[in-house]
N, C-alpha and C positions, 0 to 999 in steps of 0.2 A: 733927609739924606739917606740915600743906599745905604743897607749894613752889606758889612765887606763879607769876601767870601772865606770860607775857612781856612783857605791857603795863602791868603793875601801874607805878602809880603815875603814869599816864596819867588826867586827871581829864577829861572828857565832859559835855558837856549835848546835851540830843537834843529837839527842838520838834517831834516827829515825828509822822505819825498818819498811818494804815492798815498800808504794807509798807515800802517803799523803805525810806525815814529810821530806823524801829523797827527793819529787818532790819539794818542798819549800823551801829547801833548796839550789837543784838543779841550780834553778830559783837567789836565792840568787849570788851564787856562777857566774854562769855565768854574771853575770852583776857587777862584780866586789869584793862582800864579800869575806874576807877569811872565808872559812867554815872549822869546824875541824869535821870532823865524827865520834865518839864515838860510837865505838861497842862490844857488849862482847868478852871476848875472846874464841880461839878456833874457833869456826863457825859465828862467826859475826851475822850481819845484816841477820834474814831468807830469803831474797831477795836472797842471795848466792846462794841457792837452787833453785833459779826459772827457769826455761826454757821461753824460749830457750839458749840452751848452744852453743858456740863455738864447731863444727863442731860435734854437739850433740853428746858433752861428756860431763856429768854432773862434773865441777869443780867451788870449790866456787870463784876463779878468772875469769871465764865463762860466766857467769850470761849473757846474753844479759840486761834482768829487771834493775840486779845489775848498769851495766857499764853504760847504759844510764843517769839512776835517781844518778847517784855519780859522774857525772861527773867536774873534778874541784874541787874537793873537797882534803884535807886531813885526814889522817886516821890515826886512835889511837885506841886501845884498852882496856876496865876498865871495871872491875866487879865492879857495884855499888852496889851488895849484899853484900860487904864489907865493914868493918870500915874504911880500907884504902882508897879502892874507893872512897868511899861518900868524903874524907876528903878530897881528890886530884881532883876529881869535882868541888868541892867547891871550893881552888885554880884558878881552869880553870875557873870558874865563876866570879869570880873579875876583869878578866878581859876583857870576852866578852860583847858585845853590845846586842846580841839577842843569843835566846836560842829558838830549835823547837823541840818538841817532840811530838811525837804521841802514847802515852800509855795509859790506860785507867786509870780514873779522879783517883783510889785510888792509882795509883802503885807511883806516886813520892812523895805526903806524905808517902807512908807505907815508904818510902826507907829513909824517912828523910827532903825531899827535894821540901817543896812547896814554893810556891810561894812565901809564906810568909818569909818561911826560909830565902831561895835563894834572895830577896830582903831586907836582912838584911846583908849581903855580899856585895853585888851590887844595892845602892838604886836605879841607871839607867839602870838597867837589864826586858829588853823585854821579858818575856816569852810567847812562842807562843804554844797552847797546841791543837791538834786538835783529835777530838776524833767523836765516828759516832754522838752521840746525848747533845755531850756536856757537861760541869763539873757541870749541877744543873738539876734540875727536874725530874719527877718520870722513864726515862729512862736511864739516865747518867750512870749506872751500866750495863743494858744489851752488850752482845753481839751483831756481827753485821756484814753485809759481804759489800760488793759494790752493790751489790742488793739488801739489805738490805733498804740500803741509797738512791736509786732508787726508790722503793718501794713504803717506807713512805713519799720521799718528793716530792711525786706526781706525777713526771716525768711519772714512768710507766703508769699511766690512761689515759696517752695521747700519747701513743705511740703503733702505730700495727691500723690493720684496727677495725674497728667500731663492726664488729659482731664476732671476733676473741677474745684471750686472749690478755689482754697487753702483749707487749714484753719489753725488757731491751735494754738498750745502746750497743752498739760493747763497750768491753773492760773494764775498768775500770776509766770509766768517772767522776764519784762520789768523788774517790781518789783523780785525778787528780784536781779537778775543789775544793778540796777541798784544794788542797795544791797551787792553785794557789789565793785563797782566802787569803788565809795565809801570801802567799807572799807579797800580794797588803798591807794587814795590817800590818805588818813587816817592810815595807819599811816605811808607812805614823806614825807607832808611834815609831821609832826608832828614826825618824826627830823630833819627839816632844819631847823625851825623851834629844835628844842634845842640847835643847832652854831649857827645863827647869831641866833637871838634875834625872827626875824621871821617872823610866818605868812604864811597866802596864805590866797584863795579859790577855792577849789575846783569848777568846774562841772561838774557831773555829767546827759549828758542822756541817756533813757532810750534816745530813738532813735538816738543814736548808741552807745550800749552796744549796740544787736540789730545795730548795723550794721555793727560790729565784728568781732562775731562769725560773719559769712558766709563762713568757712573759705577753699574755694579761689572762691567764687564772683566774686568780684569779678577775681582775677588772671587767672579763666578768661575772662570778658569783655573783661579789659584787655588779655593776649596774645593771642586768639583772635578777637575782635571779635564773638563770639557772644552771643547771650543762654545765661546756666547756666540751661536749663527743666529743671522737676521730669521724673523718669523712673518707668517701672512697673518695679519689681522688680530695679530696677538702673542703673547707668550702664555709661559705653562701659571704665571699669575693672574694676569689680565687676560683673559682669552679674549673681549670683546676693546679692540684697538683699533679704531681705523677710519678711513675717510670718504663718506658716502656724500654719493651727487642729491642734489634739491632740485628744485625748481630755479635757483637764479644763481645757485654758485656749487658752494661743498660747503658741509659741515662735518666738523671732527668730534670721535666720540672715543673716550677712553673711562672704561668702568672695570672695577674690581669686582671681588662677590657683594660686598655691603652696597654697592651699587646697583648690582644687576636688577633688581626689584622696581628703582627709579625708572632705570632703563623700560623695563616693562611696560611700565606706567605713561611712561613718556611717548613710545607709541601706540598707546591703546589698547594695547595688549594685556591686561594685568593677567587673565589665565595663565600667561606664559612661564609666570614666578615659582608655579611650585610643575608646571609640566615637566614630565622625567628629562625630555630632551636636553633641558635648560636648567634645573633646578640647581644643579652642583657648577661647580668650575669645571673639574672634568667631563661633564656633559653637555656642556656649551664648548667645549676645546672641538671634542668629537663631532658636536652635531654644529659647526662653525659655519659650510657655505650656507644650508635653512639658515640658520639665524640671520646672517649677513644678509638674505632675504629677505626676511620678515623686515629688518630695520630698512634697509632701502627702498622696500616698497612702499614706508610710511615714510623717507625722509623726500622721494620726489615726488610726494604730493602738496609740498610742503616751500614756501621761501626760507631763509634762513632766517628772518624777522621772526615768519612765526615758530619756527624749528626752536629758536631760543628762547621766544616768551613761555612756550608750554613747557618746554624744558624747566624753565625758572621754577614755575608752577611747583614742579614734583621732585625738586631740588638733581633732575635727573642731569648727567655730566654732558651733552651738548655743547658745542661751541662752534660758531660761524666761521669759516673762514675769511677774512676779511682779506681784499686784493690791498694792495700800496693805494690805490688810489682813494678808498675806503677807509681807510686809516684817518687821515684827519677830519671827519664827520664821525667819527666815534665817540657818543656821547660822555663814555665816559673817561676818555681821553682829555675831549672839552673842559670836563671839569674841575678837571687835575693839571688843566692848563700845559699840557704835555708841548706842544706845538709851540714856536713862538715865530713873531715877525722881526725877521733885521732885515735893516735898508744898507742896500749896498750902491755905490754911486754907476755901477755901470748895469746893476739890474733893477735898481729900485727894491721896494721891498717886498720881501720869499719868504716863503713861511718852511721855519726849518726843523727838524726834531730837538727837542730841548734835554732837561736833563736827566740820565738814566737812572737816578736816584734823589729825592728829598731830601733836603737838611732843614728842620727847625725853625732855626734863628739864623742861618748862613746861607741864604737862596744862589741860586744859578746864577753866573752874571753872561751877561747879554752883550756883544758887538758881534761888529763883522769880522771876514778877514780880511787881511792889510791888501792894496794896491802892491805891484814888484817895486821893493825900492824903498815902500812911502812912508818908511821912517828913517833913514839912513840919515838926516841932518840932524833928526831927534837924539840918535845914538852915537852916533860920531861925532857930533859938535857938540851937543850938552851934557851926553855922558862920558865921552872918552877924549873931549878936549883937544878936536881938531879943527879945525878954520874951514872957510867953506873954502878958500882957496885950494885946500887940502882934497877936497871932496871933489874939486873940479879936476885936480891932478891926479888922483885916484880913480876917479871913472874914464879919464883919456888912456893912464895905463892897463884897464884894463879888471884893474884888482878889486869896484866896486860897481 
């Protein structure tokens, strides 16, 4: 028999749609919550619409987006622009532990449904609300993209070279980083909410998740009174930082001083360790475009195969850059079983990234995501004690 996951018996509703709210959930789900996914009817969750599609044919059971971020999850249908809706929500909320949604701060008052409400229902109800700038202060109402959330919460000033435009993150990191925010607070006042019988609400904003995560930059400003500007190829610790072309892709190299020696070693170089040019930190800051030389000139002679096995060699810091496509033949992905296969009834089975961290005794749990709909008699008729008749008058009005 499966052991169960660490959150098993943690029950979830999720009013989620595109990244944030589905990835937090996601995360939930996999580690054991039941998750019920709550979507409008007709076209669901807008993720349905995202590409890439199953053998790029746009269908809303397709989604790549979709099936990733839902996976494990169950799936129901309810128009909460309805009197019925809202009332059958409410229902569902008496009985779950945590609640995620990502709409912005006016839409679940307008609908009926704040916090305040919804914890008059369920004094021990977790709401987890993640929005780009949060439920109070003078921008909680604007609009806002993943770039957005990039933008303002600093990340971009520090990303792209020095005399260049900032640039942005690959992908939707904002999202993501924001719905794993979520997660982490989800789990720690769920467990509070079970000792003392009371939840909370949860605000989750996107920009202050990027802004969080600005490492030293903010303390370097605060004791040094500087601004932290982006640098070329390095800063005043690491002088040698950066990403030179191969023979069949890029490989990335970041060394300190206790490094610079391997570095040497690594291309062939070993006189270079005590040369005056290179021997100091500060003499490798000044003497930067040579060196960036000397290393380029040994890394495109070079695959990234074998870039990393002589690297290994001399324990020198080398790393390949590996494309998305390169990712699951990575041996040592393989081994750690990173990747997993779920079948899903309208693409068969897709090998999809598994789980972002290990547990022990409590493994990853494994399904797909739900069909629009394809649990709605599991929930309405065996958990909430409606007749299918109910199900058939409820989807002609409209409210399932």
């Amino acid at each position: 028999m499966p052991a169960e996951g660490a959150l098993s018996g943690l029950k979830v509703l999720e009013l989620g749609q595109a990244i944030s709210a589905p990835y937090c959930a996601c995360l939930l789900a996999g580690y054991g919550a039941e998750v019920i996914k709550i979507e409008p009817p007709g076209e669901g969750d807008p993720a349905r619409k995202t590409g890439p599609f199953f053998r790029d044919i746009p269908h809303h059971e397709g989604s790549g987006s979709f099936l990733y971020l839902n996976t494990r999850k169950k799936g129901i249908t309810l128009n909460l622009e309805t009197r019925a809706g809202v009332d059958i929500f409410k229902q569902l909320v008496k009985g779950a532990d945590i609640l995620v949604e990502n709409f912005p701060p006016e839409v679940m008052p307008g609908l009926g449904l704040s916090y305040e409400t919804l914890e008059r229902e369920n004094p021990a109800l977790v709401m987890v609300s993640i929005t780009p700038f949060g439920q109070t202060g003078p921008y909680r109402d604007f609009e806002s993209t993943n770039l957005t959330a990039l933008a303002m919460g600093g990340i971009m000033s520090l990303t792209g070279e020095p005399d260049r435009e900032p640039l942005k993150n690959a992908g939707f990191q904002a999202e993501y980083q924001g719905g794993l925010y979520a997660f982490a607070a989800a789990t720690i006042v769920s467990f509070g909410a079970m000792m003392t019988g009371l939840g909370q609400h949860v605000d989750v904003s996107l920009m202050e998740c990027m802004a969080s995560g600005l490492e030293g930059s903010l303390p370097f400003t605060a004791y040094l009174g500087a601004e932290h500007n982006r640098h070329r190829g390095g800063n005043r610790f690491s002088p040698i930082i950066g990403v030179y072309p191969c023979r069949d892709g890029y490989v990335g190299v970041h060394a300190n001083a206790r490094e610079w020696p391997m570095v040497a070693k690594g291309i062939g170089r070993p006189e270079l360790i005590d040369d005056p040019r290179f021997s100091t930190a500060s003499a490798r800051r000044e003497n930067r475009d040579e060196l960036e030389a000397l290393i380029m000139g040994w890394t495109t002679q070079h695959t990234k195969k074998e870039i990393y096995e002589i690297a290994s060699r001399v324990r020198a810091p080398f790393a390949p850059v590996l494309t998305v496509g390169e990712l699951p033949e990575s041996p040592h992905l393989k081994a750690r079983d990173f990747f997993v296969e779920i079948d899903h009834p309208h693409t068969g089975p897709i090998i999809y990234p598994g789980a972002p961290f290990k547990m022990s005794e409590t493994p990853w749990q494994i399904g797909r995501a739900p069909l629009l709909g394809e649990h709605n008699q599991e929930i309405y008729c065996e958990r909430l004690g409606y007749a299918r008749e109910d199900l058939v008058r409820l989807r002609r009005q409209g409210v399932i």
